[in-house]
C-alpha positions, 0 to 999 in steps of 0.5 A: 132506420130506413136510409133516404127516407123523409122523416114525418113526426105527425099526429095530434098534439096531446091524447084527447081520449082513447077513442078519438085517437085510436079512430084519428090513427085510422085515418092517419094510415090510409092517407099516408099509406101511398107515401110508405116508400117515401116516408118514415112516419113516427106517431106524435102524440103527448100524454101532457101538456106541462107548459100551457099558459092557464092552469084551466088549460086542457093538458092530457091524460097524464102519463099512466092513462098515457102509456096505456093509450100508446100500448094499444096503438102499438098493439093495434098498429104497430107504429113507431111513437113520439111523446116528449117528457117533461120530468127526468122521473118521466124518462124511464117509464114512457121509454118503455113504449115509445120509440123516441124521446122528445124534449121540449123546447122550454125544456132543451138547456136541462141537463140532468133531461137530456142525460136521462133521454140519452141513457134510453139509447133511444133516438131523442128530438130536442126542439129548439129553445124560442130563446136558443141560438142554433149554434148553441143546440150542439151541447144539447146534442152533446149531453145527450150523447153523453147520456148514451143515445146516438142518434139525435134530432134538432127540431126548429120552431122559430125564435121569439120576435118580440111578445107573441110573436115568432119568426123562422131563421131559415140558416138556423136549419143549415147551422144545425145540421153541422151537428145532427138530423134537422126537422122543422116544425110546422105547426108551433112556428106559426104560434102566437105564444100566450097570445090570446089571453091565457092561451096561444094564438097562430097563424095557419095560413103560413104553415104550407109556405113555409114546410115547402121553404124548409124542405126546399133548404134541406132538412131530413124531416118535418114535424106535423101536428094535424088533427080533424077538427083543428079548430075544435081542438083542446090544444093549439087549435089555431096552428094545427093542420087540417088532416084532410088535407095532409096528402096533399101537403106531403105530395107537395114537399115530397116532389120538392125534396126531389127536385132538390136531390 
């Protein structure tokens, strides 16, 4: 890994279908191109969507039309990929394409998880429980480790506040540093969890402020799900970023993050 580079997890939140996602890497490419010396961007991308409110939810295509899909923007682009896993049977047959393995917040206390992502020796991104002190991320950090992987990400996507509702403690982001690489999450911070009646509300309007607050407290990267269409997105279509405008929004924290050098 590049050293002094923004990290930049970025995509759209689960594979809507092959076409659509191979044309949306396109996109992604000419518009974070002039950022390149600036940047490390790892694709995100998720073949499921295990933990949507409905059942009648979109999830994915599911992990098999999944790898398939990663193999050809590997083949196509050549760039590093992020998916998250829900299963530890998961583990093994995706870390076979990806470069980093993400466990999802819901997800973050289980052990027998974290051990299995730590035994790829891949670098691993836990997203921080809705329900998780951030002193309490450590022995996430350290099951991991024990698992074999050493470098490992800390992603905050705010506490829950109530019913359908979260809130982003900033010091959350310094107290996790102590004990790995800290990103935050920009698009499932803003979320109104179930809060739409069978599926998650949000509030994009807040995403810009609060990535410019973030960067300005010093983390080493952002989480970003972006998409061309957000609203007719099949997945979290009210808190993912326009990505038209997400030059704009990386020049913006990028001129931050000097400043704060």
């Amino acid at each position: 890994m590049e050293k002094n580079k923004f990290y930049f997890f970025a995509g759209p939140c689960v594979i809507e279908g092959e076409e659509k996602i191979l044309k949306q890497v396109e996109v992604m490419i000419k518009i974070l191109s002039p950022f390149n010396d600036k940047i490390f961007w790892v694709f995100k991308a998720s073949f499921d969507k295990a933990n949507r409110t409905s059942i009648s939810s979109f999830r994915g295509v599911g992990i098999e039309r999944g790898i398939e899909v990663f193999k050809e923007i590997k083949r196509r682009f050549n760039l590093p990929i992020i998916t998250d896993v829900h299963e530890t049977n998961q583990v093994e047959k995706i870390s076979e394409v990806v470069d980093f393995i993400q466990i999802p917040a819901f997800l973050c206390r289980q052990t027998d998880l974290l051990l299995e992502a730590g035994k790829t020796k891949k670098p691993v991104n836990i997203k921080k429980g809705q329900f998780m002190a951030p002193e309490d991320m450590y022995y996430a950090v350290e099951k991991v480790k024990k698992g074999g992987s050493e470098e490992v990400f800390l992603t905050e996507r705010g506490a829950s506040f109530g019913y359908h509702n979260l809130v982003v403690d900033m010091r959350s982001l310094l107290i996790m540093k102590k004990f790995g690489k800290v990103i935050y999450d920009g698009t499932h911070s803003l979320q109104k969890p179930s809060g739409e009646g069978g599926f998650s509300g949000g509030e994009r309007e807040f995403l810009e402020p609060l990535c410019r607050a973030a960067v300005a407290v010093g983390i080493d990267g952002l989480f970003l799900e972006t998409h061309p269409e957000p609203d007719n997105a099949l997945s979290d279509s009210k808190t993912q970023f326009p990505l038209e405008n997400l030059g704009k929004l990386l020049e913006t924290l990028l001129r931050i993050k000097e400043v704060i050098k």
